[in-house]
mmJSON file of the N, C-alpha and C atoms, coordinates in Angstrom:
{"data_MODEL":{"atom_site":{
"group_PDB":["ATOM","ATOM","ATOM","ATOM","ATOM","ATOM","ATOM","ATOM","ATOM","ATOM","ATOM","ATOM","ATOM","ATOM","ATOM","ATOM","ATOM","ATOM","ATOM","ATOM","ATOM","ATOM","ATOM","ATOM","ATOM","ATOM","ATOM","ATOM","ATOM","ATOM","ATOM","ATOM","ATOM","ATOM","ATOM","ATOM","ATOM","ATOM","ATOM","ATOM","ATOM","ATOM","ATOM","ATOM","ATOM","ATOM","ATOM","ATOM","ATOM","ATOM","ATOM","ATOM","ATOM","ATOM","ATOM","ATOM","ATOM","ATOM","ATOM","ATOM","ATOM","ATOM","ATOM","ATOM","ATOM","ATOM","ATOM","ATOM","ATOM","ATOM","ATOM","ATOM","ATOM","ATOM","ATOM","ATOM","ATOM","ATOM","ATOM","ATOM","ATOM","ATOM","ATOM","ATOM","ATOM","ATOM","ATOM","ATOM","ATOM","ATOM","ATOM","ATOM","ATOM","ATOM","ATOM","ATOM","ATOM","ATOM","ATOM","ATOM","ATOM","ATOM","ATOM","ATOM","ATOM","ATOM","ATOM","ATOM","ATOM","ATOM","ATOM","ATOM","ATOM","ATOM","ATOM","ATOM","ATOM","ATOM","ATOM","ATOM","ATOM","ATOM","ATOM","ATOM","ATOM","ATOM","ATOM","ATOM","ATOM","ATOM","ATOM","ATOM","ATOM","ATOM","ATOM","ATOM","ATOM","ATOM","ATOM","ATOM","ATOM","ATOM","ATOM","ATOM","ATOM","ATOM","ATOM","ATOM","ATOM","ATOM","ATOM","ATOM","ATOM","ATOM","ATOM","ATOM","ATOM","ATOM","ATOM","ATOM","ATOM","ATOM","ATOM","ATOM","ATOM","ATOM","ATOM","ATOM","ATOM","ATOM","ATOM","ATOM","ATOM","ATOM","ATOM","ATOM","ATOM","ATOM","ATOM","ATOM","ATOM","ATOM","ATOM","ATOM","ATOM","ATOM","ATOM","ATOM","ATOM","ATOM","ATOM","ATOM"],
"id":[1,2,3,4,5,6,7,8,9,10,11,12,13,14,15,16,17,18,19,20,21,22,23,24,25,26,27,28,29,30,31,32,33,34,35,36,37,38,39,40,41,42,43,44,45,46,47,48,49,50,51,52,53,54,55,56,57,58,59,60,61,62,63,64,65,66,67,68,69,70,71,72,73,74,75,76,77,78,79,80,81,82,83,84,85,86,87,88,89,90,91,92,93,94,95,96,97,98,99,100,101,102,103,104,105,106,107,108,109,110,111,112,113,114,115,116,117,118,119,120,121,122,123,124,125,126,127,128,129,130,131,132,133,134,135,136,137,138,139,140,141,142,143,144,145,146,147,148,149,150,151,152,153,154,155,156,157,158,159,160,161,162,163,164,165,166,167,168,169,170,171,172,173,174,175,176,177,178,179,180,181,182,183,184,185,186,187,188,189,190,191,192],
"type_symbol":["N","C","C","N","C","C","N","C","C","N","C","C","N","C","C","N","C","C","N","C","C","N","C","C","N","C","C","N","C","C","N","C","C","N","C","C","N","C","C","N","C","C","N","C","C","N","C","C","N","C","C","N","C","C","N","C","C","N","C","C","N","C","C","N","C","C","N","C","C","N","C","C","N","C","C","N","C","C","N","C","C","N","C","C","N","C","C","N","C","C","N","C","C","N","C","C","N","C","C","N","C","C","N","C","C","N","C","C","N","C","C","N","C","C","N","C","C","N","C","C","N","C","C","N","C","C","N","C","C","N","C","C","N","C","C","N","C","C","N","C","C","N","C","C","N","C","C","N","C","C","N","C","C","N","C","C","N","C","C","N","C","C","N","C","C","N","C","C","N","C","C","N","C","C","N","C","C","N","C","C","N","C","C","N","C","C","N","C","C","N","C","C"],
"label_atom_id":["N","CA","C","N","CA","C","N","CA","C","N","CA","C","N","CA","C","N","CA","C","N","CA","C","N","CA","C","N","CA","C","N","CA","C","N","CA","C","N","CA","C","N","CA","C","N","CA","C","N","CA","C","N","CA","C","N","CA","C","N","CA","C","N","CA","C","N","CA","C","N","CA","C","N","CA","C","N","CA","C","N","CA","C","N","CA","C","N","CA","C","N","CA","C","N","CA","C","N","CA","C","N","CA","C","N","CA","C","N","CA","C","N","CA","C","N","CA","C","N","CA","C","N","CA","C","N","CA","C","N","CA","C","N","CA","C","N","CA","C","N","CA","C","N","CA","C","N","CA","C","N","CA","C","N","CA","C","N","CA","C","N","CA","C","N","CA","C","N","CA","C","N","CA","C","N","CA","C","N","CA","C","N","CA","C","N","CA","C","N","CA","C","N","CA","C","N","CA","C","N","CA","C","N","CA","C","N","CA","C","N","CA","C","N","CA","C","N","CA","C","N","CA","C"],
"label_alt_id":[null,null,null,null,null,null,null,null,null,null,null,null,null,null,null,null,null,null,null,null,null,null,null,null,null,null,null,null,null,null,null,null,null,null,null,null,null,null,null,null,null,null,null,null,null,null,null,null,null,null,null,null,null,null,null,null,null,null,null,null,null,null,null,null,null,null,null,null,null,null,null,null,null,null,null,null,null,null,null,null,null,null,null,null,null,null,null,null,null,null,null,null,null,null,null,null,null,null,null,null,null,null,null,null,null,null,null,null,null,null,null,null,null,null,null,null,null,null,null,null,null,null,null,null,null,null,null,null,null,null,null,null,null,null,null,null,null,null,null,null,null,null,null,null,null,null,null,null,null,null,null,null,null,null,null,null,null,null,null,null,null,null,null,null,null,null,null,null,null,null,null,null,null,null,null,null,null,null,null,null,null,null,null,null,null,null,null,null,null,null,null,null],
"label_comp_id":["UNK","UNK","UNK","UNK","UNK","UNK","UNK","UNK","UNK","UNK","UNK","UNK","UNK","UNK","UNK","UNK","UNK","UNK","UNK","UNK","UNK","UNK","UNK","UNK","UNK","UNK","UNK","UNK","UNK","UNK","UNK","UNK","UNK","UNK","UNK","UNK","UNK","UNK","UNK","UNK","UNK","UNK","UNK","UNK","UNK","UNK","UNK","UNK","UNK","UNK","UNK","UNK","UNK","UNK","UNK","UNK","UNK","UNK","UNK","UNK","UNK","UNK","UNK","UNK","UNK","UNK","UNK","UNK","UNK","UNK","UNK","UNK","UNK","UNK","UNK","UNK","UNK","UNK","UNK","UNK","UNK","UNK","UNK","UNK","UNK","UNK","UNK","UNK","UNK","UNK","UNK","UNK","UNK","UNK","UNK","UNK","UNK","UNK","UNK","UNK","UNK","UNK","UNK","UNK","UNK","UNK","UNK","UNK","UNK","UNK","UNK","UNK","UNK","UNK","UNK","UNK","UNK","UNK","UNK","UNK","UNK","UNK","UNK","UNK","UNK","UNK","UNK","UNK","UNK","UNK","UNK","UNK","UNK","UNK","UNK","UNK","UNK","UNK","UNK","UNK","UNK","UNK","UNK","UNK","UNK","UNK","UNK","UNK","UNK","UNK","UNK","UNK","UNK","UNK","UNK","UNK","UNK","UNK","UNK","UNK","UNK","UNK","UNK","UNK","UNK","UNK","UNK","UNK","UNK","UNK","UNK","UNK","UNK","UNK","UNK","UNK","UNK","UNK","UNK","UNK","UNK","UNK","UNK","UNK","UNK","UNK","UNK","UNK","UNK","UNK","UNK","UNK"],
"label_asym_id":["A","A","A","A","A","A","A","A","A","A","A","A","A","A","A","A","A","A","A","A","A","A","A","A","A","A","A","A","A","A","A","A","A","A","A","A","A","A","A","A","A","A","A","A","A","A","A","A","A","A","A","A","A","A","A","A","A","A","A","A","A","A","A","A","A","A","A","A","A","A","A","A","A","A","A","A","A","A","A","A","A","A","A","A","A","A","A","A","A","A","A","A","A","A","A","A","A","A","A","A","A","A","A","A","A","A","A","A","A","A","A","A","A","A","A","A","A","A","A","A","A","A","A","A","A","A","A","A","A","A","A","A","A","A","A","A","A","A","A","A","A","A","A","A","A","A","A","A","A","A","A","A","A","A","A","A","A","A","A","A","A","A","A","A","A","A","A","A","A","A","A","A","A","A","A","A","A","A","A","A","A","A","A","A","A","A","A","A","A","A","A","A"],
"label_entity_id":["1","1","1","1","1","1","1","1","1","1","1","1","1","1","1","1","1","1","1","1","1","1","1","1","1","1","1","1","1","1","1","1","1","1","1","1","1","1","1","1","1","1","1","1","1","1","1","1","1","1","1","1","1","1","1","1","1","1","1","1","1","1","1","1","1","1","1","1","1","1","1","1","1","1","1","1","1","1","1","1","1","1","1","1","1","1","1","1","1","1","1","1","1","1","1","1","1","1","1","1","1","1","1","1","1","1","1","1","1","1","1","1","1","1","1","1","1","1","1","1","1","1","1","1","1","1","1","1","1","1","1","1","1","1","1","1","1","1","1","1","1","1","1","1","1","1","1","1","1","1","1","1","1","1","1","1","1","1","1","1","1","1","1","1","1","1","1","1","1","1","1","1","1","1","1","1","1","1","1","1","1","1","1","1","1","1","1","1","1","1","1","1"],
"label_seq_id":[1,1,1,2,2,2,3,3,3,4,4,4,5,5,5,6,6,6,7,7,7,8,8,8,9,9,9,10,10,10,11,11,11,12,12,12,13,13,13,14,14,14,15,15,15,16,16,16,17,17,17,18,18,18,19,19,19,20,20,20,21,21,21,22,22,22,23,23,23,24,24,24,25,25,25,26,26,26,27,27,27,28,28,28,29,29,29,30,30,30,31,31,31,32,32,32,33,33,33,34,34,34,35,35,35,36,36,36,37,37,37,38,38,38,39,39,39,40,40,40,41,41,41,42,42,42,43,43,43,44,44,44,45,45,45,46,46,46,47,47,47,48,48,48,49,49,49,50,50,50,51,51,51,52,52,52,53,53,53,54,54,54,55,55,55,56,56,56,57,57,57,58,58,58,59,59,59,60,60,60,61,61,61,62,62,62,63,63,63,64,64,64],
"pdbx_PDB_ins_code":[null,null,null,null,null,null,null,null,null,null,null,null,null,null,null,null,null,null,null,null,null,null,null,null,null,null,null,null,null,null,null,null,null,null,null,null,null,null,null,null,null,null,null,null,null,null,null,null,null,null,null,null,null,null,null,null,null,null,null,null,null,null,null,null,null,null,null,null,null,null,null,null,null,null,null,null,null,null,null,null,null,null,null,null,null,null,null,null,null,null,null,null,null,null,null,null,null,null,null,null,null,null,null,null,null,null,null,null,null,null,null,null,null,null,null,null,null,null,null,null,null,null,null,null,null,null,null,null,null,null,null,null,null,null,null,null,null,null,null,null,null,null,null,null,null,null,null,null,null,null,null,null,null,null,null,null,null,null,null,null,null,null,null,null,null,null,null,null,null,null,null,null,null,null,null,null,null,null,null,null,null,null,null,null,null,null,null,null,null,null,null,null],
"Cartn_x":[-39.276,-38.323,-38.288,-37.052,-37.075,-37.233,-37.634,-37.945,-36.256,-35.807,-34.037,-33.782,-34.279,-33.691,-33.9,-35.733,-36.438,-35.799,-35.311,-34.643,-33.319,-32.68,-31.47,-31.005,-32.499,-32.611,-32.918,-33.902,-34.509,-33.232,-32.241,-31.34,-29.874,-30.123,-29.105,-29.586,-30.968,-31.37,-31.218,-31.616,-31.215,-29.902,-28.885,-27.842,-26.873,-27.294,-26.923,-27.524,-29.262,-29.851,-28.644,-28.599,-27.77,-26.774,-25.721,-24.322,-24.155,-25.345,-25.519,-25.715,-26.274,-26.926,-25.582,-25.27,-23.685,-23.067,-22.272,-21.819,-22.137,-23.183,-23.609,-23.778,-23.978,-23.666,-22.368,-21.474,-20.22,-20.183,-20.155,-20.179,-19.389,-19.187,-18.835,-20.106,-20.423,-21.562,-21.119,-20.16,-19.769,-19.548,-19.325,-18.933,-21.125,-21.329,-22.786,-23.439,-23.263,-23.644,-23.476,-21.882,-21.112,-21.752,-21.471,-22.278,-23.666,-24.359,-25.845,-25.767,-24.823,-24.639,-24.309,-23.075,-22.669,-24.307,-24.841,-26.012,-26.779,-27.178,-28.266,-28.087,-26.266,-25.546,-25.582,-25.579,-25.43,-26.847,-27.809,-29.055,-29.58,-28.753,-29.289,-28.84,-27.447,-27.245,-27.382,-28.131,-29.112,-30.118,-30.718,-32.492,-32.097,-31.066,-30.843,-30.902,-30.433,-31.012,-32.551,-33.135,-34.595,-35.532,-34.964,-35.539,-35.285,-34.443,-33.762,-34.629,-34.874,-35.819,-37.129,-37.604,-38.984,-38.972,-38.114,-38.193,-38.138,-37.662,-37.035,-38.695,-39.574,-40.419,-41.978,-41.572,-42.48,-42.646,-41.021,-40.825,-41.511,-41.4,-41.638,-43.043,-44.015,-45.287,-46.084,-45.362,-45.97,-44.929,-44.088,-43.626,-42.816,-42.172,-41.223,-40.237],
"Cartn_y":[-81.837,-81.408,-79.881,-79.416,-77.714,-77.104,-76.394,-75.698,-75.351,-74.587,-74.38,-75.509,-76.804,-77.778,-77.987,-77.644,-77.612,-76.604,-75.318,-74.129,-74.222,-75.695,-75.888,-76.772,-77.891,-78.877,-77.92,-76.83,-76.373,-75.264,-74.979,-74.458,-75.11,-76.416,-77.456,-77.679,-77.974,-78.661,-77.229,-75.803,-74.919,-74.612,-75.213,-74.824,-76.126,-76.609,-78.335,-77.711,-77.5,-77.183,-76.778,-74.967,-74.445,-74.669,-75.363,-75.509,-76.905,-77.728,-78.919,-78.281,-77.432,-77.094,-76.429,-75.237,-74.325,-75.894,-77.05,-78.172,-78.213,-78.916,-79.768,-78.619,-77.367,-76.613,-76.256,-76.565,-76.464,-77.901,-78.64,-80.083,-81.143,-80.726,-81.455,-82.214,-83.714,-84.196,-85.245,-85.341,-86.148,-85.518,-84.107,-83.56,-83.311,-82.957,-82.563,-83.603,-85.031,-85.837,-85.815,-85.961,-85.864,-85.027,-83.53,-82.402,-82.908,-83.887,-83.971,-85.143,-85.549,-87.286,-86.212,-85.645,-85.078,-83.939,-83.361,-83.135,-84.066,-85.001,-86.136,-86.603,-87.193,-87.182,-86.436,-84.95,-84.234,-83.682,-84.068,-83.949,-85.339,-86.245,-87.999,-87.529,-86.961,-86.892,-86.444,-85.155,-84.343,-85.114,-86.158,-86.7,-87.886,-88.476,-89.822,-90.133,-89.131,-89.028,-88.413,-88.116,-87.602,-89.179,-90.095,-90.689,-91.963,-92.035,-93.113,-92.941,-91.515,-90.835,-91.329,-91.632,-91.773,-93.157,-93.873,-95.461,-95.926,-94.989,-95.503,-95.692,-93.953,-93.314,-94.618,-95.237,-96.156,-97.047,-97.855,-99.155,-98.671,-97.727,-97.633,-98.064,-96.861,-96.77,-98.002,-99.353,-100.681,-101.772,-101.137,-102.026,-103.226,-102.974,-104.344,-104.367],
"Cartn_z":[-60.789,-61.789,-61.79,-61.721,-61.823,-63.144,-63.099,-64.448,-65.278,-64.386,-65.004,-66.393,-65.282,-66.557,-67.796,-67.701,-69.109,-70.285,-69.161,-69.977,-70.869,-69.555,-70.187,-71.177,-71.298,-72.356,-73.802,-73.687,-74.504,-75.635,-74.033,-75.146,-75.786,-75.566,-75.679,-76.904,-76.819,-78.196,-79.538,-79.438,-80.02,-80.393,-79.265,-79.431,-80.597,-80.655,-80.735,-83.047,-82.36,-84.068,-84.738,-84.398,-85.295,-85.784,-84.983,-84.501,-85.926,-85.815,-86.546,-88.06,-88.265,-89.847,-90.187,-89.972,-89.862,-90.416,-89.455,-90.188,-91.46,-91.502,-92.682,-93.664,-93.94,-94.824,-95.259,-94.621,-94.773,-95.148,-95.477,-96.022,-94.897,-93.643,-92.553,-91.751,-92.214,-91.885,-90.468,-90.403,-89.488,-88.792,-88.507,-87.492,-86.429,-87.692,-87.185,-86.73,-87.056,-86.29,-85.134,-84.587,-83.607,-82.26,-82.696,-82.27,-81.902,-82.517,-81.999,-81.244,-81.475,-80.461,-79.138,-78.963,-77.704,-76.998,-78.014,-77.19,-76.457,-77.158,-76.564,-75.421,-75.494,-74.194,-73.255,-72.856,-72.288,-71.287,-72.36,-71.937,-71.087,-71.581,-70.693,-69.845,-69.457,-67.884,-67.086,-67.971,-66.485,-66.321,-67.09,-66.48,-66.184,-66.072,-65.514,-64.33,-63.179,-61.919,-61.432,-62.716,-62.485,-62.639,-64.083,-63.724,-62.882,-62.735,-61.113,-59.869,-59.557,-58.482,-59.113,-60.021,-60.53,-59.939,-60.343,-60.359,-58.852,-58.219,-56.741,-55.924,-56.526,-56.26,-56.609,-57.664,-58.412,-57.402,-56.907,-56.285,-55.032,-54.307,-52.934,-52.85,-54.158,-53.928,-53.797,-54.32,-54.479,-53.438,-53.224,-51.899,-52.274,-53.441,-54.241,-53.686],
"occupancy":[1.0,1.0,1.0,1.0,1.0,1.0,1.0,1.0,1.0,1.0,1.0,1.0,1.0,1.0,1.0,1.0,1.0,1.0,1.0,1.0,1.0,1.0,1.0,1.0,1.0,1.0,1.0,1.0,1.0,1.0,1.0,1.0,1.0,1.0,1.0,1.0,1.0,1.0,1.0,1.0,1.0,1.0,1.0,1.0,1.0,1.0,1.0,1.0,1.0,1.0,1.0,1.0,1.0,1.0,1.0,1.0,1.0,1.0,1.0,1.0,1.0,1.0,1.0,1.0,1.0,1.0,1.0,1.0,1.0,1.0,1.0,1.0,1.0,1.0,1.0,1.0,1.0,1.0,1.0,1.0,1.0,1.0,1.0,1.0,1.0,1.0,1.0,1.0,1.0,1.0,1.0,1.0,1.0,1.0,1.0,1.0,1.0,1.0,1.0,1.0,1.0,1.0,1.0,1.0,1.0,1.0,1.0,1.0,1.0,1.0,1.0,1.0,1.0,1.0,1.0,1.0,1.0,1.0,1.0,1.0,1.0,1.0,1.0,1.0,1.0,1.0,1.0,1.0,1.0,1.0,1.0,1.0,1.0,1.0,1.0,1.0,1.0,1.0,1.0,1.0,1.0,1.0,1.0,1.0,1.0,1.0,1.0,1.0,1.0,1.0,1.0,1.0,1.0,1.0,1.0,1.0,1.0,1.0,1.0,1.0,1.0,1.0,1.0,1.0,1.0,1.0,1.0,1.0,1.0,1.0,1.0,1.0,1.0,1.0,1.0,1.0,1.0,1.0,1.0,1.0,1.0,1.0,1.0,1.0,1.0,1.0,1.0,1.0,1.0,1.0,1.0,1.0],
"B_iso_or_equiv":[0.0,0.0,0.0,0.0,0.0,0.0,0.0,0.0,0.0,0.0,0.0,0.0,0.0,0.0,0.0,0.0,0.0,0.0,0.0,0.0,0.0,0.0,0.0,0.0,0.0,0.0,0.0,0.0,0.0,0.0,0.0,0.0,0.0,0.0,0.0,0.0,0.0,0.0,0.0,0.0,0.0,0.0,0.0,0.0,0.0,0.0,0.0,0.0,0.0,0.0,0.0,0.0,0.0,0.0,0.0,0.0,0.0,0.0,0.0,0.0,0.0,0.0,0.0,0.0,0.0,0.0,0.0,0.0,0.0,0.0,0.0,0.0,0.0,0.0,0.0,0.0,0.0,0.0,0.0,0.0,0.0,0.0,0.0,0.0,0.0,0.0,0.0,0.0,0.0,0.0,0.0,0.0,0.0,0.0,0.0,0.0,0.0,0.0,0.0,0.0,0.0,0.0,0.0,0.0,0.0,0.0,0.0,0.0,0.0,0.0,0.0,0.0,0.0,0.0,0.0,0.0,0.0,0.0,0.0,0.0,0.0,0.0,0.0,0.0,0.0,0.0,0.0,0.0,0.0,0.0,0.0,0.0,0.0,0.0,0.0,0.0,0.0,0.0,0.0,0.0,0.0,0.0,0.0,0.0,0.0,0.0,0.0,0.0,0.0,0.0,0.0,0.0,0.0,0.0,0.0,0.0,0.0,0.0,0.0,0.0,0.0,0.0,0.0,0.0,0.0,0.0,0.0,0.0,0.0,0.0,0.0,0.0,0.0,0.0,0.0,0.0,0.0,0.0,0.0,0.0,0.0,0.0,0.0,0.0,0.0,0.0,0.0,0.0,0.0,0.0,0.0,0.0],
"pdbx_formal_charge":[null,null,null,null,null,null,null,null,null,null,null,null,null,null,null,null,null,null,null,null,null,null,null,null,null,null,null,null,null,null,null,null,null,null,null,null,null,null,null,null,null,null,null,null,null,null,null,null,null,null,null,null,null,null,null,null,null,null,null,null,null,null,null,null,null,null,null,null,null,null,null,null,null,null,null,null,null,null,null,null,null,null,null,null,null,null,null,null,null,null,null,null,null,null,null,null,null,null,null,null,null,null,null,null,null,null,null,null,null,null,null,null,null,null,null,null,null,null,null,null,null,null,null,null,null,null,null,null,null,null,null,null,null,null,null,null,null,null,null,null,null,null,null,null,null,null,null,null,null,null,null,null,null,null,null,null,null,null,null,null,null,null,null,null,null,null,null,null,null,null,null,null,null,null,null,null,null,null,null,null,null,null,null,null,null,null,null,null,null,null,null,null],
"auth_seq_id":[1,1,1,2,2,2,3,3,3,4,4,4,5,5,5,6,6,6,7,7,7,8,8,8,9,9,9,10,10,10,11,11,11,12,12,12,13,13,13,14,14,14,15,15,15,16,16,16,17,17,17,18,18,18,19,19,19,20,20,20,21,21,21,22,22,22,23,23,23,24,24,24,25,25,25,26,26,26,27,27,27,28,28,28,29,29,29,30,30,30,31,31,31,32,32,32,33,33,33,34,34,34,35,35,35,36,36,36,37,37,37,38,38,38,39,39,39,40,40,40,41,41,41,42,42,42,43,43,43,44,44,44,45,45,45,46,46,46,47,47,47,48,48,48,49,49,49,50,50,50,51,51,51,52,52,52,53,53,53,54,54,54,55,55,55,56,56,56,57,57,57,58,58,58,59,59,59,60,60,60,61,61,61,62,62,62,63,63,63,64,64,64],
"auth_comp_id":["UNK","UNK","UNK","UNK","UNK","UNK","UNK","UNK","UNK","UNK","UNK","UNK","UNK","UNK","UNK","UNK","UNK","UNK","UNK","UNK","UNK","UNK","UNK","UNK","UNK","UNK","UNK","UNK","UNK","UNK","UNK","UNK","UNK","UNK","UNK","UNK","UNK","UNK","UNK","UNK","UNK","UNK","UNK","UNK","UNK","UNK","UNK","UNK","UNK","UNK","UNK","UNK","UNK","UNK","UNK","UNK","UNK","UNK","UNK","UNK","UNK","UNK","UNK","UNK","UNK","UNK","UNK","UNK","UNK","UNK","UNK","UNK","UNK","UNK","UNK","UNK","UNK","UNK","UNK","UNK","UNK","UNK","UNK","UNK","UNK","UNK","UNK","UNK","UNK","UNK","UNK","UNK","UNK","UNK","UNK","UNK","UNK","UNK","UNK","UNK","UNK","UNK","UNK","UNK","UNK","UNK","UNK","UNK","UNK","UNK","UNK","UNK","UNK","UNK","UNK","UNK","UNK","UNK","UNK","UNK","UNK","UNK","UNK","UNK","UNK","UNK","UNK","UNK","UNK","UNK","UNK","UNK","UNK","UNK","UNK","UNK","UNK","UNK","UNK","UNK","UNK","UNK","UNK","UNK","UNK","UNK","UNK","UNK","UNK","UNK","UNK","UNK","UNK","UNK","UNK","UNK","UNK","UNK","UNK","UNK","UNK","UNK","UNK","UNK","UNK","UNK","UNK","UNK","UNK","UNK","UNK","UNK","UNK","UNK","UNK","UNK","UNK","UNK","UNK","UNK","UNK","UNK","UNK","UNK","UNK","UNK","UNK","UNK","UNK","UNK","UNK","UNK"],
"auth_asym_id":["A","A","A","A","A","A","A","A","A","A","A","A","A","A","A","A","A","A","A","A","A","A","A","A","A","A","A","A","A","A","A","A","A","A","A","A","A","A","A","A","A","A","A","A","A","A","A","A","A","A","A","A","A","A","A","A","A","A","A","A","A","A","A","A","A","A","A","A","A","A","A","A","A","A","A","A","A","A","A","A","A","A","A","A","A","A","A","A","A","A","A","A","A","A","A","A","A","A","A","A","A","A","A","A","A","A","A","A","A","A","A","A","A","A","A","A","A","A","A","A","A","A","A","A","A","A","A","A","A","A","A","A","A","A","A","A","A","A","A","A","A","A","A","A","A","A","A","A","A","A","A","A","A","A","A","A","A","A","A","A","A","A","A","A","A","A","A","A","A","A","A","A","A","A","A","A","A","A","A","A","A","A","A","A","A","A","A","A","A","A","A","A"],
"auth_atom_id":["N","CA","C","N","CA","C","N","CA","C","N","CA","C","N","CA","C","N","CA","C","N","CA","C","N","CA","C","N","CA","C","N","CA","C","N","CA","C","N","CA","C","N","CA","C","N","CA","C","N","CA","C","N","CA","C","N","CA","C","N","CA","C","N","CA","C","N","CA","C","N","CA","C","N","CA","C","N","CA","C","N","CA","C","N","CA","C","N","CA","C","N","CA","C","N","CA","C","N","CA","C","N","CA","C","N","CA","C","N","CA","C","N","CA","C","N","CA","C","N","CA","C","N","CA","C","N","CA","C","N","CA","C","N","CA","C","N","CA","C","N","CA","C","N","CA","C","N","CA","C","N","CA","C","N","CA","C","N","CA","C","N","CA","C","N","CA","C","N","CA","C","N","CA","C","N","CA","C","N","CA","C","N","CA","C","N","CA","C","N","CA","C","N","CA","C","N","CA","C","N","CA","C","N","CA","C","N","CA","C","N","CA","C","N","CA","C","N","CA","C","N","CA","C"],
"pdbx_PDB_model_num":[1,1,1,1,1,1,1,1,1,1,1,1,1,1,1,1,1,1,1,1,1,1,1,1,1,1,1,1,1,1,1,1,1,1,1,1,1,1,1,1,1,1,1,1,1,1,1,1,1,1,1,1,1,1,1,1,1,1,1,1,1,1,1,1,1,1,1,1,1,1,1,1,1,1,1,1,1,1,1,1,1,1,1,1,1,1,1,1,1,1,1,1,1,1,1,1,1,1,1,1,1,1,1,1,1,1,1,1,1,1,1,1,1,1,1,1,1,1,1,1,1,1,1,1,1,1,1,1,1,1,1,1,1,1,1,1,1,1,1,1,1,1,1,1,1,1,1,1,1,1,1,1,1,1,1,1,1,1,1,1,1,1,1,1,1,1,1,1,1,1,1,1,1,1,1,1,1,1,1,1,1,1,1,1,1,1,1,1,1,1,1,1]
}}}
């Protein structure tokens, strides 16, 4: 796993925090949900091929 990614989860999730509180202080709660749903998303699809490679990596090591 490259480090970049950790950097880029780390500022997804910062970016996602603020962006979410700003909402919900403004009394838009559905939007801040939203905003944190589209993070979560965004972050599954960078590690979804990390962990596919894990699993592929798993099957080989035992020969299934």
């Amino acid at each position: 796993m490259d480090v970049n990614l950790i950097f880029k989860i780390a500022a997804v999730g910062i970016l996602v925090s603020v962006i979410s509180q700003v909402l919900r202080q403004s009394g838009r709660e559905e939007h801040a949900f939203l905003v944190a749903l589209a993070g979560l998303l965004l972050v599954l699809f960078w590690i979804v091929p990390y962990i596919n490679e894990l699993f592929e990596e798993i099957q080989s090591m035992f020969s299934l």
